[in-house]
C-alpha positions as CSV (number, residue, x, y, z in Angstrom):
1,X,-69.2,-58.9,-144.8
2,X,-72.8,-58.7,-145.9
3,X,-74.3,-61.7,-145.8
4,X,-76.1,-60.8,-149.3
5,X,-72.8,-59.9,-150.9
6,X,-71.9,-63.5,-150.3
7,X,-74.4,-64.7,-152.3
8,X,-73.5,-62.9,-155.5
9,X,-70.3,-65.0,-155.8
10,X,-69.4,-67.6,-158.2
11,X,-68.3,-70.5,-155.7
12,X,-70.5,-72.7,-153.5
13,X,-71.9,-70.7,-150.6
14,X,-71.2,-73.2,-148.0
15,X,-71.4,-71.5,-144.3
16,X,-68.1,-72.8,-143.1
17,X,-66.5,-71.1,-146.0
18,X,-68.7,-67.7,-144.7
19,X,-67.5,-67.7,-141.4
20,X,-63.9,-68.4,-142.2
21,X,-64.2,-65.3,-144.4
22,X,-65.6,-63.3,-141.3
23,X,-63.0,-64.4,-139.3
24,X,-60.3,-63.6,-141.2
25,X,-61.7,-59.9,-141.8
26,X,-61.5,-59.7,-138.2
27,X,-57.7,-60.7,-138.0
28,X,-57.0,-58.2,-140.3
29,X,-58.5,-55.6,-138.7
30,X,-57.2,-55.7,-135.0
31,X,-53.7,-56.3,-136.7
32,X,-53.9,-53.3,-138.6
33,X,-55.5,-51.4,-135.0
34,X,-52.5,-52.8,-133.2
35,X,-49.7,-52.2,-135.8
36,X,-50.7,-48.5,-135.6
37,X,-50.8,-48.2,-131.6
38,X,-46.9,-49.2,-131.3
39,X,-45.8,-47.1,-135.0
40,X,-48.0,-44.3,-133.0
41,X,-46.2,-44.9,-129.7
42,X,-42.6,-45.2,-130.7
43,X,-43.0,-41.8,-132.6
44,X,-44.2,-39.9,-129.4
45,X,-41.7,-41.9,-126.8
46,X,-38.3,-41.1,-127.0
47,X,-36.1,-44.1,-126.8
48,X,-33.6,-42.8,-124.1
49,X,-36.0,-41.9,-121.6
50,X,-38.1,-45.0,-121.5
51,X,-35.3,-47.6,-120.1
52,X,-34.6,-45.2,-117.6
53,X,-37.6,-44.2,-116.0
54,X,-38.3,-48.1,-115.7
55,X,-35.6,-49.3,-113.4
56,X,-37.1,-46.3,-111.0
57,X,-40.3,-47.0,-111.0
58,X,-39.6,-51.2,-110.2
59,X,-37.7,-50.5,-107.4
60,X,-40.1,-47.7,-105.8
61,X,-42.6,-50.7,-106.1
62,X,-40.2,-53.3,-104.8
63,X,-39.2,-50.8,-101.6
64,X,-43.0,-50.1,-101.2
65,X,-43.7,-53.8,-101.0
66,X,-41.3,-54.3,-98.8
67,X,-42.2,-51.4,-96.3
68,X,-45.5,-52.9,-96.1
69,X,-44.5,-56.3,-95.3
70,X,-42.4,-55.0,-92.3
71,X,-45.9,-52.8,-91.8
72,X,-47.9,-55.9,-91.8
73,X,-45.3,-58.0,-89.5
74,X,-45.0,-54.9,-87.1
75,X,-48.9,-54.6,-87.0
76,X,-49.0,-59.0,-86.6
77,X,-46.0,-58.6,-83.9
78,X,-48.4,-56.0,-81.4
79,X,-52.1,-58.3,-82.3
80,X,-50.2,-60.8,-80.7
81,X,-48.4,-59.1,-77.8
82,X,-51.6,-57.5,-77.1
83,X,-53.6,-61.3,-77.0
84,X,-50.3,-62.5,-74.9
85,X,-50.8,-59.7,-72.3
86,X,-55.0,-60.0,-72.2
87,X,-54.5,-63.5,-71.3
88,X,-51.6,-63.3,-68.8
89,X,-54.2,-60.2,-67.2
90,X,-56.9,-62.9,-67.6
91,X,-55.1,-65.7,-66.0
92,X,-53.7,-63.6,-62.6
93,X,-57.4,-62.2,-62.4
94,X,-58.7,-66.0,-62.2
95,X,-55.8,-66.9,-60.1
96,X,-56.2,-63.7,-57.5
97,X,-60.0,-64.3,-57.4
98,X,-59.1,-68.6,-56.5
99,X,-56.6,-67.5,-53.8
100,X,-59.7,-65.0,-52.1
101,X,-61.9,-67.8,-52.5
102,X,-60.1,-69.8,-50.4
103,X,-58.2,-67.8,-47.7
104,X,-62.0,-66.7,-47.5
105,X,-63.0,-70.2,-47.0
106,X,-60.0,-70.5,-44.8
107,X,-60.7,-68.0,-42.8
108,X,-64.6,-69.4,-42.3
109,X,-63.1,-72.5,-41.0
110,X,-60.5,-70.7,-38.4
111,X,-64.1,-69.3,-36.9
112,X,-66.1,-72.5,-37.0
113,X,-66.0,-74.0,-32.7
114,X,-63.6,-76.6,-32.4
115,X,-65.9,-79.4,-32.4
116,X,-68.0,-78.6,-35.9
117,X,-63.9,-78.1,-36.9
118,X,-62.9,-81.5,-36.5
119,X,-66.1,-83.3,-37.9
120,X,-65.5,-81.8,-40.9
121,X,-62.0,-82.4,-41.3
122,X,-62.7,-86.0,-39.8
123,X,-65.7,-86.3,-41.8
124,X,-65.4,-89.2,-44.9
125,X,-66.0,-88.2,-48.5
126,X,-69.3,-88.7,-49.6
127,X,-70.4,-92.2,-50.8
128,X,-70.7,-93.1,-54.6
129,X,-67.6,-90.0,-55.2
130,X,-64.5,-91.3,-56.3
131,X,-62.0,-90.7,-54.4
132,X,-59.8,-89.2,-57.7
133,X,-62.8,-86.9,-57.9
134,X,-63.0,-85.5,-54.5
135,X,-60.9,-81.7,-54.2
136,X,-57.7,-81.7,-53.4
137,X,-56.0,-78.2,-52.2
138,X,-52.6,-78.1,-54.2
139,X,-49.4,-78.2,-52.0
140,X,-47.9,-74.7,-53.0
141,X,-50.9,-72.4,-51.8
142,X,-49.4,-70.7,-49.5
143,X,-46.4,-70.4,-51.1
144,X,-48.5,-68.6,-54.0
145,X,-50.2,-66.7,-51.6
146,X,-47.0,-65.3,-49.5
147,X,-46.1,-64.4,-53.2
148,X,-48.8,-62.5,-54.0
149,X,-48.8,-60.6,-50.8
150,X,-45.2,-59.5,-51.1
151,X,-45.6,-58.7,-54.4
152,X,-48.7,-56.1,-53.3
153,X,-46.4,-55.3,-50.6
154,X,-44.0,-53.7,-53.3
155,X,-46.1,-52.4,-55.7
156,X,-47.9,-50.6,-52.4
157,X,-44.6,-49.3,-51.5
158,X,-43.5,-47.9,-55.2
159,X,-46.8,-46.3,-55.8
160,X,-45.9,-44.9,-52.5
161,X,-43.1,-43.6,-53.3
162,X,-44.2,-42.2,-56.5
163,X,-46.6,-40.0,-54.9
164,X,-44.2,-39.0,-52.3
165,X,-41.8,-38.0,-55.0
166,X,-43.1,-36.8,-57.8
167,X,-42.6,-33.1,-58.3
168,X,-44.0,-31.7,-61.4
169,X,-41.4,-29.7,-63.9
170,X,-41.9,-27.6,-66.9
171,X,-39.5,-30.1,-68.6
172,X,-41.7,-33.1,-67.2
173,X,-38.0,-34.8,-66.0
174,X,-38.1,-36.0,-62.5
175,X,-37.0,-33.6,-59.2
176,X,-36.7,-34.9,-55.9
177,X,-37.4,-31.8,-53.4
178,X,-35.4,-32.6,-50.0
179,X,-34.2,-30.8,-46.9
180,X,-34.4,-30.4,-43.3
181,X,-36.5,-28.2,-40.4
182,X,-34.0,-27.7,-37.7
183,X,-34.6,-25.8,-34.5
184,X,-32.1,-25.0,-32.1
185,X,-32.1,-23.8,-28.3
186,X,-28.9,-22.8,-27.0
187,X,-26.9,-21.5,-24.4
188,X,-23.6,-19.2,-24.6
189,X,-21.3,-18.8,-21.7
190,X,-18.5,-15.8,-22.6
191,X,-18.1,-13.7,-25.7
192,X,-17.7,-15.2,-29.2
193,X,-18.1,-13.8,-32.5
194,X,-21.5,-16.0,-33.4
195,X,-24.0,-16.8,-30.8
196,X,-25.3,-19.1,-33.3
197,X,-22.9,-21.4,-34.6
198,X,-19.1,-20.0,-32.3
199,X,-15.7,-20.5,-33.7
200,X,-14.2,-18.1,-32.0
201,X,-13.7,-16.9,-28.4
202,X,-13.2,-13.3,-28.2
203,X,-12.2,-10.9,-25.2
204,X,-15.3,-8.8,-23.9
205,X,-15.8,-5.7,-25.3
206,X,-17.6,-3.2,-23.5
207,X,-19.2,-1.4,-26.0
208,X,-20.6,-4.3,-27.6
209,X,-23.8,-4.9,-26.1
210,X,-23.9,-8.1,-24.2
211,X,-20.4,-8.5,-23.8
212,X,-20.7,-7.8,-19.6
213,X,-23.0,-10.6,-19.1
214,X,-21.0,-13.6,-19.7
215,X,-22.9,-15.1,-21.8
216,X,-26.2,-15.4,-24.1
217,X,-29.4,-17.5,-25.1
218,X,-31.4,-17.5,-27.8
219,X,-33.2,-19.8,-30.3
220,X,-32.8,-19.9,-34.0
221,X,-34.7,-21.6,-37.3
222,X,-32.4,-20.4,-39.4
223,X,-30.0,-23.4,-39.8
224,X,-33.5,-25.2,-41.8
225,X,-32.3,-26.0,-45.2
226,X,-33.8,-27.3,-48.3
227,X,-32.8,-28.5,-51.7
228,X,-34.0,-29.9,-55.2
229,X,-32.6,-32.6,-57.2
230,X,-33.2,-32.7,-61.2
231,X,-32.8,-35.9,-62.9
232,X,-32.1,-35.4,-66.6
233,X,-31.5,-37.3,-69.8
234,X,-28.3,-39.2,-71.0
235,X,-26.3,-37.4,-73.2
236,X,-23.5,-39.4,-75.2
237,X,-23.6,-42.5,-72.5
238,X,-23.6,-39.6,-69.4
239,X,-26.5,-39.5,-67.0
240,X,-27.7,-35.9,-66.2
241,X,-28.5,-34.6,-62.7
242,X,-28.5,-31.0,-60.9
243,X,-29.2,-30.2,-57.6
244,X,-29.0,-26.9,-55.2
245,X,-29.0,-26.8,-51.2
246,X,-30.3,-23.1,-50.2
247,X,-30.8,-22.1,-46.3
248,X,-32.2,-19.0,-43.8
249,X,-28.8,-18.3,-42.7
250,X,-28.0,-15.6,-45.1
251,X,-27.9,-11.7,-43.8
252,X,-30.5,-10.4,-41.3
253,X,-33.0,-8.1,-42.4
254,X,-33.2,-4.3,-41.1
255,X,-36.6,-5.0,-39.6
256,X,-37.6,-5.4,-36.0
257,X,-36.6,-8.4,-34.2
258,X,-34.9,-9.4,-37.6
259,X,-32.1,-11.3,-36.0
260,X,-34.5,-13.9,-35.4
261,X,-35.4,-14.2,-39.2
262,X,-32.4,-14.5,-41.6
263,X,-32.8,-14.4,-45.3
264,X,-32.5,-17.0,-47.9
265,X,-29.0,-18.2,-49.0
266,X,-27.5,-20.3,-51.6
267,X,-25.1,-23.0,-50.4
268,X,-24.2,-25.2,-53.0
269,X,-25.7,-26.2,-56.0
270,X,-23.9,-28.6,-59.5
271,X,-24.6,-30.1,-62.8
272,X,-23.2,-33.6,-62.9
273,X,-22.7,-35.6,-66.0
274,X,-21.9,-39.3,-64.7
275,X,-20.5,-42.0,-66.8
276,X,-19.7,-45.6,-65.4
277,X,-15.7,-44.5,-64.7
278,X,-15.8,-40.8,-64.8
279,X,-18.0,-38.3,-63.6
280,X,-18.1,-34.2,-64.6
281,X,-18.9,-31.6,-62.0
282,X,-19.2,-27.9,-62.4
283,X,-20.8,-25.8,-60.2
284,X,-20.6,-24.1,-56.3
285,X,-19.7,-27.3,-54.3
286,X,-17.6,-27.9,-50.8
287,X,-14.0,-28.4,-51.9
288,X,-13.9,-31.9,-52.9
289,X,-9.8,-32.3,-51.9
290,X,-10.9,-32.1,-48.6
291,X,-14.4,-33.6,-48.3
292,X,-14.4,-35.2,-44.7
293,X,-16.5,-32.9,-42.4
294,X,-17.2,-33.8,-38.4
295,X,-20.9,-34.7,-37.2
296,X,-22.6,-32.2,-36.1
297,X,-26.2,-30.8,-35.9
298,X,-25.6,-28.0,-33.7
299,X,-23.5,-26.0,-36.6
300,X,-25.1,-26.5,-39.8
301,X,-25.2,-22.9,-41.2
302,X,-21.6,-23.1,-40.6
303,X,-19.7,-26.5,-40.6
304,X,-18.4,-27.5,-37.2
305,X,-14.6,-27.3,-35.9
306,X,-14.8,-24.2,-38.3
307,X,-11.3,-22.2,-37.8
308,X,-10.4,-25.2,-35.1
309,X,-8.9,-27.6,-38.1
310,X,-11.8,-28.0,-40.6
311,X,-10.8,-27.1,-43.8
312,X,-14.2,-25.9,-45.7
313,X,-15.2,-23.7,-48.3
314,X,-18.2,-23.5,-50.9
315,X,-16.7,-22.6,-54.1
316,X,-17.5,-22.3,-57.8
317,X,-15.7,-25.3,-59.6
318,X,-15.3,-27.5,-62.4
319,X,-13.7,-30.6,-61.6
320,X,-13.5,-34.1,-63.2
321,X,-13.7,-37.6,-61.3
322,X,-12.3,-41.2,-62.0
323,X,-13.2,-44.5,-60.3
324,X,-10.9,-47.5,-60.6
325,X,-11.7,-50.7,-59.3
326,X,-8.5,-52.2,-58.0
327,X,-10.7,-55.2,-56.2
328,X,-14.0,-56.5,-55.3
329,X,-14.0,-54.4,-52.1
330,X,-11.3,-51.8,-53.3
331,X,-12.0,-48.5,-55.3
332,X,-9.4,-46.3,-56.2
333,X,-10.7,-42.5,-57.0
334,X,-8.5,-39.8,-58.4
335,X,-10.1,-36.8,-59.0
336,X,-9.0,-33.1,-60.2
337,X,-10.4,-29.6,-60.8
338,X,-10.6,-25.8,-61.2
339,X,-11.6,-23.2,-58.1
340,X,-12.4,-19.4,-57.9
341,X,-9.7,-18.7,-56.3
342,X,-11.3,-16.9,-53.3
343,X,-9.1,-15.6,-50.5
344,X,-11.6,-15.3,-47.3
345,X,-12.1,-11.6,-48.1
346,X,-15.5,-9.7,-47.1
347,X,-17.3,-8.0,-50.3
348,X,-15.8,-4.4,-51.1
349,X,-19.4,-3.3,-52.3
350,X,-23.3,-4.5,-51.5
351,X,-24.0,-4.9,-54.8
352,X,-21.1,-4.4,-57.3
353,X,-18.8,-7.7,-57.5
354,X,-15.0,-6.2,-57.3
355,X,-12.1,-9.4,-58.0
356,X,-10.2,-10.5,-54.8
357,X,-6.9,-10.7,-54.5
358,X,-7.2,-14.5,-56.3
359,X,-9.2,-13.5,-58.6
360,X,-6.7,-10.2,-59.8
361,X,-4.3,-13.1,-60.3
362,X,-6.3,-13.8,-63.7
363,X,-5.7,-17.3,-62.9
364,X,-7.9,-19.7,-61.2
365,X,-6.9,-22.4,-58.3
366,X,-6.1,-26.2,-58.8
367,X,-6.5,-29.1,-56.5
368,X,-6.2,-32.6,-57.2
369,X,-7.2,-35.6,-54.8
370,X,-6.5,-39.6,-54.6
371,X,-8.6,-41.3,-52.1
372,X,-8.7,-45.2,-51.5
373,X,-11.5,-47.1,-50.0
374,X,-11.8,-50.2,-48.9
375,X,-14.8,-52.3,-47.1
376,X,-14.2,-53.5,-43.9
377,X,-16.8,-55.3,-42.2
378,X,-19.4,-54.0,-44.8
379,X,-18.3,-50.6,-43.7
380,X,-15.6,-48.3,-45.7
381,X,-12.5,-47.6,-44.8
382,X,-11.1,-44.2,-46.5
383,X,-7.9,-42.9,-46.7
384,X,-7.2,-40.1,-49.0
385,X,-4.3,-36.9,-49.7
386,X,-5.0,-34.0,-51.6
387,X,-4.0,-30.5,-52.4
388,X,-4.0,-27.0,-53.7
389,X,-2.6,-24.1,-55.1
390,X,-3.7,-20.5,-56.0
391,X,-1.8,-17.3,-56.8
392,X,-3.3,-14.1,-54.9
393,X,-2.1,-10.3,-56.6
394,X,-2.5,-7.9,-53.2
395,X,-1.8,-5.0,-55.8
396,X,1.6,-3.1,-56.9
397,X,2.7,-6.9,-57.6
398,X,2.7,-7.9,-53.9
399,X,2.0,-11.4,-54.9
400,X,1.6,-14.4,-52.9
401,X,1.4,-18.5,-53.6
402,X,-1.2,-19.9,-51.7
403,X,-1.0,-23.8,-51.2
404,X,-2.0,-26.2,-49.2
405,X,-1.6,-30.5,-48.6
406,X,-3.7,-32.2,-46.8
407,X,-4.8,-36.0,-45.6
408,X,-8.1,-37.5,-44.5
409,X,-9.5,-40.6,-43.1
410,X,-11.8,-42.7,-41.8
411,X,-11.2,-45.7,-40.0
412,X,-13.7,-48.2,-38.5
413,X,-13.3,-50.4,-35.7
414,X,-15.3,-52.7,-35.2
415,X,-19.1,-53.0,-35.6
416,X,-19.7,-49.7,-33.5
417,X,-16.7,-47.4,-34.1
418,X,-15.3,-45.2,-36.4
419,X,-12.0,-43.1,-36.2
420,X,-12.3,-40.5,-38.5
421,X,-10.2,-36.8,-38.7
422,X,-7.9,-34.8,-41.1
423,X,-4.6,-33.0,-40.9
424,X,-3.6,-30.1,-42.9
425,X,-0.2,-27.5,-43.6
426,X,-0.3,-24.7,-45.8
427,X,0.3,-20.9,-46.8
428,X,-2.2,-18.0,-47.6
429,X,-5.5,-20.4,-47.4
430,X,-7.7,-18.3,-45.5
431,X,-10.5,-18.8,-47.9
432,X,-10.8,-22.5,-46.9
433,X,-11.2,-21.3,-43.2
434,X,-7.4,-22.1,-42.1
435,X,-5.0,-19.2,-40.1
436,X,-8.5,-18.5,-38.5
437,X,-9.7,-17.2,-42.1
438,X,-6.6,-15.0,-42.4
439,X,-4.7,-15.4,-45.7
440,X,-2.1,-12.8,-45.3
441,X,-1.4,-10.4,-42.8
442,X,0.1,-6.7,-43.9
443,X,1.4,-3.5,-41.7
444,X,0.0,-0.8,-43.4
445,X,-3.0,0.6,-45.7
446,X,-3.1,-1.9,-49.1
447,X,-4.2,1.3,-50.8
448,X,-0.1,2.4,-50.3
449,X,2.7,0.6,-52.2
450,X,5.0,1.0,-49.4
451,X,3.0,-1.7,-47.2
452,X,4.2,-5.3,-46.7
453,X,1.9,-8.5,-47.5
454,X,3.5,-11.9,-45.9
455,X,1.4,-14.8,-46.4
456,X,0.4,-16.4,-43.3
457,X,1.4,-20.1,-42.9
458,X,-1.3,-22.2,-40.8
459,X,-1.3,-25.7,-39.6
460,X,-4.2,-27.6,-38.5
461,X,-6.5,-30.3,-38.4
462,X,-8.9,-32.2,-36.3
463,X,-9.8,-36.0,-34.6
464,X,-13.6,-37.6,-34.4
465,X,-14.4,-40.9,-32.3
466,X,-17.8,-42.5,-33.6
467,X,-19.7,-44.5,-31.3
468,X,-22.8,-45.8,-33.2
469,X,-24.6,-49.1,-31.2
470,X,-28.0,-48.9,-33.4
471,X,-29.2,-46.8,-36.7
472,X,-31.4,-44.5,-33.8
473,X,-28.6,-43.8,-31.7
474,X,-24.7,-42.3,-31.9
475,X,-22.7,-40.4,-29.6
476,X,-19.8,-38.4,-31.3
477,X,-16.7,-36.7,-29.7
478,X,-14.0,-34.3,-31.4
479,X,-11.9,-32.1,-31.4
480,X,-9.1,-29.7,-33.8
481,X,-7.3,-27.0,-33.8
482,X,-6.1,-24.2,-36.2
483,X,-2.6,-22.6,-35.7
484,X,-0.7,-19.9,-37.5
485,X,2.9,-18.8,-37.4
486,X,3.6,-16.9,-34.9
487,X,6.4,-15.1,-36.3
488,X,4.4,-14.3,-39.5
489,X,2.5,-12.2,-37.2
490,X,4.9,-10.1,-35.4
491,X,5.1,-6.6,-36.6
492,X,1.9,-6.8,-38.7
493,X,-1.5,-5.8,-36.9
494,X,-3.7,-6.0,-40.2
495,X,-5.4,-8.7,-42.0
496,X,-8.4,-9.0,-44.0
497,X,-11.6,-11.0,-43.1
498,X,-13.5,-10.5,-39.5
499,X,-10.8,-11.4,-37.6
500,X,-7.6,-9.2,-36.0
501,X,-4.3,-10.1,-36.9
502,X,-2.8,-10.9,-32.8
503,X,-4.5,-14.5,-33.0
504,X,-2.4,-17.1,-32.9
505,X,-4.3,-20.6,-32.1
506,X,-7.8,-21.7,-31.9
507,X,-9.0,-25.0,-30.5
508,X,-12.6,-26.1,-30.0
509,X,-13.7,-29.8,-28.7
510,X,-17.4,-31.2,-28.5
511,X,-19.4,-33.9,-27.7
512,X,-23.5,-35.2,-28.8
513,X,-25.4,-37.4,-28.8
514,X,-28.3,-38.4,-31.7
515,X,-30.8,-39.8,-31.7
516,X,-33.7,-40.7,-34.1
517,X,-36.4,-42.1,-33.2
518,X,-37.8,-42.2,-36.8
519,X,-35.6,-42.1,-40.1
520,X,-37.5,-38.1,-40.4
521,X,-37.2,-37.5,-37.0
522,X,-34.1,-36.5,-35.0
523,X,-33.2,-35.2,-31.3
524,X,-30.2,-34.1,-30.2
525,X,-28.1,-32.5,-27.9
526,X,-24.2,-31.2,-27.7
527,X,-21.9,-29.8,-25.7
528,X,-19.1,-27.2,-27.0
529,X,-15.8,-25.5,-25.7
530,X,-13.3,-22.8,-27.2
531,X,-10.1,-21.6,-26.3
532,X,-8.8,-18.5,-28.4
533,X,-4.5,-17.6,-27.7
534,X,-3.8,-14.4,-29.1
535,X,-0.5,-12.4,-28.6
536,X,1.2,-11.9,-25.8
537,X,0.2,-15.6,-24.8
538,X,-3.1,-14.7,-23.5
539,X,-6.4,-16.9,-24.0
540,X,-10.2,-16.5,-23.7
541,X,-12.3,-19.1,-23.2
542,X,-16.5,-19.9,-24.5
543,X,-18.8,-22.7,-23.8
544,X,-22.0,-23.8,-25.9
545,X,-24.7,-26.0,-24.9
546,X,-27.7,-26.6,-27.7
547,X,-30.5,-28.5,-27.5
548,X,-31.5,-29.9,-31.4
549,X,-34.8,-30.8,-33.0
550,X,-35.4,-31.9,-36.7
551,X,-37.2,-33.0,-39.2
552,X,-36.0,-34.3,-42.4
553,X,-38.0,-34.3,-45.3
């Protein structure tokens, strides 16, 4: 209010009753501001929509807070990890540089003559230095020292082993590359039908070439193998892994001197899935009912006692495997599966894949396995039964059941030997190298309904005496043998694979001796024999003698 205004008035103009009047205007005037702002707001902010949006936007800001709190302590957690690991770094750098310092010091006094030696270990402290003062070398050097060294020891040997290992991969998961550079040098006396790896003795033929010198020698390279192991990740509690094993013992090529070179070929190669208990296999994989192969590295292209007893195949599969621990040194595995149901036939076409005989069955093979193992000595004791069964369609429903049961095991005895062998009996099993890779046998053209198929039965197995002194040195003997029906071949002079119909029996026996020098390095040497009966009662007889360098990488 003007200050001359308030002197026109009839009362006193005293100037507390001024400012009182000033004041008051004031209060009038910011309530009438304020009364306006919330009339102004209520009109333009519709009731409903104000409660609601306010629980929403309180507990965005309480989650927010709370997200950075956790942010802070996360942030507070790593500061002080992070001090926690400089000063541990700090304290073994101050420790490693003490323990120099004195092994330094220790080794000055190793060179110091005898007599400057002893004066200053016989030497007194000097005068006026208490004797709490004077250094004192704490009791547990050494054993600090012995520590450290081992412990550079190991990290020396992983960093090792990492660069040894590590194999680069598009999907940056480790791979483990593998294999073995095997050269042999061997002698053949007789005829067989592989100078490489024999299984079988055959009769000389004279228009084979070589068959009237009584014998062979040659050299090969191509029983060198290699293989790659993937490691992937765990998927639902499983660990992942998948490996192949390829070779040069694959088909010759149509070049000069080619039977020197062989070309690549696939052996065996899975996908595992591996819990605790249980593992899942699928892929081409020796026949895991029979698993117990002898030693040998004279036939590696082909496993050894092949068509003498030793059931083998490589076969696509799926199978499943359980472990059960009966005891501590007891495991009881059971294990299951799925085959291609191959029959030992030779490809129809180069390039065009035609279905065998199992595979027309439009059914695949099963086989099933229970092995027990049990430690002995620290080494395992295995005994373990298994089977199998296919159906095979020979066409115009000439069908036949293939089966077969069979038991393994391996027995040690002692610290230095080791019994080991299997047994076998079965029926239309060529395909797993039994009835000398002869499922059936038939009289006629298959091609004609009016020709018979008889499924051939076979009976086999083979033995293996271990004699291992040291981890450089073992010397191995066996021996097996392979025998078919005789009156399932009578009156039938076909049968499909490599191999006539008129055999009978086929045993082989060997003995080597290994030896490694390094655990890369092996040297070896064996000596084979084969004895072929065919009908009428009639024999042929082959010798092998092969001389054995590798290298395993």
């Amino acid at each position: 209010m003007d200050q001359r205004l308030l002197q026109r008035l009839p009362f006193p103009q005293h100037e507390s009753t001024a400012m009182q009047l000033k004041n008051g205007g004031r209060i009038l005037a910011l309530g009438a501001i304020l009364a306006f702002c919330i009339a102004t707001g209520r009109s333009q902010t519709p009731e409903s929509v104000a409660p609601a949006r306010e629980p929403s936007l309180n507990e965005s800001v309480r989650q927010l807070q709370l997200q950075i709190q956790q942010l802070q302590s996360a942030i507070q957690e790593i500061r002080q990890e992070s001090k926690h690991y400089r000063e541990e770094t700090l304290e073994l750098r101050r420790e490693l540089d003490a323990t120099r310092t004195k092994l330094d010091a220790f080794d000055r006094t190793a060179t110091t003559p005898p007599d400057t030696a002893s004066a200053q270990v016989k030497s007194p402290p000097a005068q006026g230095t208490p004797a709490s003062q004077q250094p004192e070398e704490k009791p547990s050097l050494a054993s600090r020292v012995g520590k450290l060294e081992e412990d550079q020891q190991l990290l020396d040997a992983r960093v090792t082993e990492q660069y040894q290992t590590k194999v680069e991969s598009a999907s940056k998961y480790r791979v483990r590359l593998s294999g073995m550079l095997l050269f042999n040098l061997f002698s053949n006396s007789g005829y067989v039908d592989h100078i490489e790896v024999p299984g079988i003795a055959l009769p000389s033929n004279p228009s084979q070439t070589g068959a009237n010198t009584g014998g062979s020698f040659a050299a090969t390279y191509r029983q060198s193998q290699f293989g790659l192991e993937v490691y992937g990740p765990t998927l639902a509690g499983a660990r992942t892994q998948g490996n192949f094993v390829a070779d040069l013992f694959g088909e010759f090529p149509e070049t000069v001197n080619g039977a020197a070179a062989g070309m690549l070929r696939f052996r065996t190669g899975t996908i595992r899935f591996d819990w605790n208990r249980t593992s899942l296999v699928g892929g081409m994989d020796s026949i895991f009912f029979s698993p117990t192969y002898p030693t040998s590295f004279a036939s590696v292209g082909i496993p050894p006692l092949s068509y003498s007893g030793n059931l083998w195949a490589w076969i696509p599969q799926l199978r499943v495997e359980h472990r059960m621990a009966v005891s501590e040194a007891s495991t009881v595995t059971l294990s299951g599966g799925i085959f291609d149901p191959l029959t030992g036939e030779a490809p129809q076409n180069e390039f065009l894949r035609i279905p065998g005989a199992g595979e027309s069955s439009r059914q695949p093979g099963y086989g099933g396995r229970l092995e027990w193992s049990h430690k002995v000595g620290g080494q395992p004791l295995i005994l373990g039964v298994g089977g199998y069964y296919n159906r095979e369609n020979w066409g115009f429903d000439r069908t036949v059941d293939g089966w077969v049961a069979n038991t393994d095991w391996s027995v040690p005895f002692g610290q230095y030997f080791q019994l080991s062998g299997k047994f076998y009996s079965g029926r239309a099993i060529g395909g797993l190298g039994a009835g000398v890779g002869r499922s059936v046998v038939f009289n006629g053209s298959l091609s004609s309904p009016a020709t018979t198929v008889r499924g051939l039965t076979s009976t086999g197995g083979w033995a293996q005496l271990k004699f291992k002194p040291s981890v450089k040195f073992e010397v191995n003997a066996a021996g097996g043998q392979d025998g078919a029906n005789a009156a399932d071949l009578r009156g039938f002079l076909f049968a499909p694979g490599y191999f006539g119909s008129d055999i009978t029996r086929n045993r082989s026996e060997f003995a080597n001796f290994i030896y490694r020098p390094r655990s890369n390095l092996l040297f070896s040497t064996e000596f084979r024999t084969l004895r072929t009966f065919s009908l009428p009662a009639s024999s042929v007889r082959a010798n092998q003698l092969n001389l054995v360098m590798g290298v395993l990488f």
